[in-house]
C-alpha positions as CSV (number, residue, x, y, z in Angstrom):
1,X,-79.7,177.2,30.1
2,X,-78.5,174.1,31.7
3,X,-81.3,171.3,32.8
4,X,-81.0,169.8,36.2
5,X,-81.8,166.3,36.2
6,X,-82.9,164.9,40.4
7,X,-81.9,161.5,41.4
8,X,-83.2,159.9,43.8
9,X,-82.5,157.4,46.3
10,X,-84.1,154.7,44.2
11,X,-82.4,155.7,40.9
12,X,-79.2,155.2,43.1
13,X,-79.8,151.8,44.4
14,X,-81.1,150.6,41.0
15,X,-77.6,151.7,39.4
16,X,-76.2,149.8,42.0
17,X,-77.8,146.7,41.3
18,X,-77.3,146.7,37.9
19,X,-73.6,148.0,38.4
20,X,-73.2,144.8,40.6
21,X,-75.4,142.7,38.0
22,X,-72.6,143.7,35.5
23,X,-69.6,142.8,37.7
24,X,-71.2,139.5,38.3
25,X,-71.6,138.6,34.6
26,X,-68.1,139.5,33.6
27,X,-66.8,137.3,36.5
28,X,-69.0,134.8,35.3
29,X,-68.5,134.9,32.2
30,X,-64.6,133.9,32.8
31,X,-63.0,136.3,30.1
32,X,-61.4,138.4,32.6
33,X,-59.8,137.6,35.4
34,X,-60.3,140.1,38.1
35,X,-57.3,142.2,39.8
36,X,-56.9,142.2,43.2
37,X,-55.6,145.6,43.1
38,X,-57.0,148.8,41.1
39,X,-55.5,151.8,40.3
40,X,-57.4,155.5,40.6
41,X,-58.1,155.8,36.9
42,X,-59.5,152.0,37.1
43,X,-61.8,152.3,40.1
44,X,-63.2,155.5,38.5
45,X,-63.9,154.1,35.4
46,X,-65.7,150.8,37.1
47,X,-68.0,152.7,39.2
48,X,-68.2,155.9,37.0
49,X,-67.4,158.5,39.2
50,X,-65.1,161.6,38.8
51,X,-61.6,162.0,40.5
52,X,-63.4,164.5,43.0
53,X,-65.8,161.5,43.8
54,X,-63.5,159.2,44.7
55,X,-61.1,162.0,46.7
56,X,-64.4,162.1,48.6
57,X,-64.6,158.1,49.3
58,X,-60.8,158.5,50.5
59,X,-61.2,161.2,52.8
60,X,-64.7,160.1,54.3
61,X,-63.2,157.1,54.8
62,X,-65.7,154.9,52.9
63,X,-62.9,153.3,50.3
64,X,-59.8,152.0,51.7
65,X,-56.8,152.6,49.8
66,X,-52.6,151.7,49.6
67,X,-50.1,154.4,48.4
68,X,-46.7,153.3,47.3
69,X,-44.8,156.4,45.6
70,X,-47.3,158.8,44.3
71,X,-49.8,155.6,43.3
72,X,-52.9,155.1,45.1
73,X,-54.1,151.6,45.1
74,X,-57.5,149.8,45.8
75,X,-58.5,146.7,46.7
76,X,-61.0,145.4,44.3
77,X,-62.8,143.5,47.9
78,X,-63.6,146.7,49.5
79,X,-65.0,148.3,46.0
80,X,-67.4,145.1,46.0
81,X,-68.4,146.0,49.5
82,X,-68.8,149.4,49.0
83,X,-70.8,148.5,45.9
84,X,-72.6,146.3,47.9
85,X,-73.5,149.1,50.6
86,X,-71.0,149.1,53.5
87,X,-67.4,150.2,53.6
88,X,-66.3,147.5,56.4
């Protein structure tokens, strides 16, 4: 038997502070210098989400993207903005 575990709208935003929190820090902390352009494997692993999940930010329109050949590419910007609660 498999538990199902609720989230809630708060549980969201707090993971989205602390994502952001996180983001902030490593840009801050000048180790790495941040890409203007991510791949799909790269966006999913920043933001934790599945290949599904971000299929879904694509096609809902809520994460821009760039395809040259059979790459999909994202601008790190509209990732901070849709971290950030807006997709425009």
């Amino acid at each position: 038997m498999t538990a199902i575990e609720l989230i809630t709208k708060e549980d969201l935003k707090a993971f989205k502070h602390e994502l952001l929190n996180e983001f902030k820090a490593i840009l801050q902390s000048g180790k790495v210098e941040p890409k203007q352009w991510l791949k799909s494997a790269e966006v999913r692993k920043v933001l934790k989400i599945s290949p599904g999940t971000l299929q879904n930010l694509r096609i809902n329109g809520k994460l821009r993207f760039s395809k040259i050949g059979g790459m999909m590419y994202y601008k790190m910007e509209d990732i901070q903005k849709l971290l950030e609660g807006g997709s425009e």
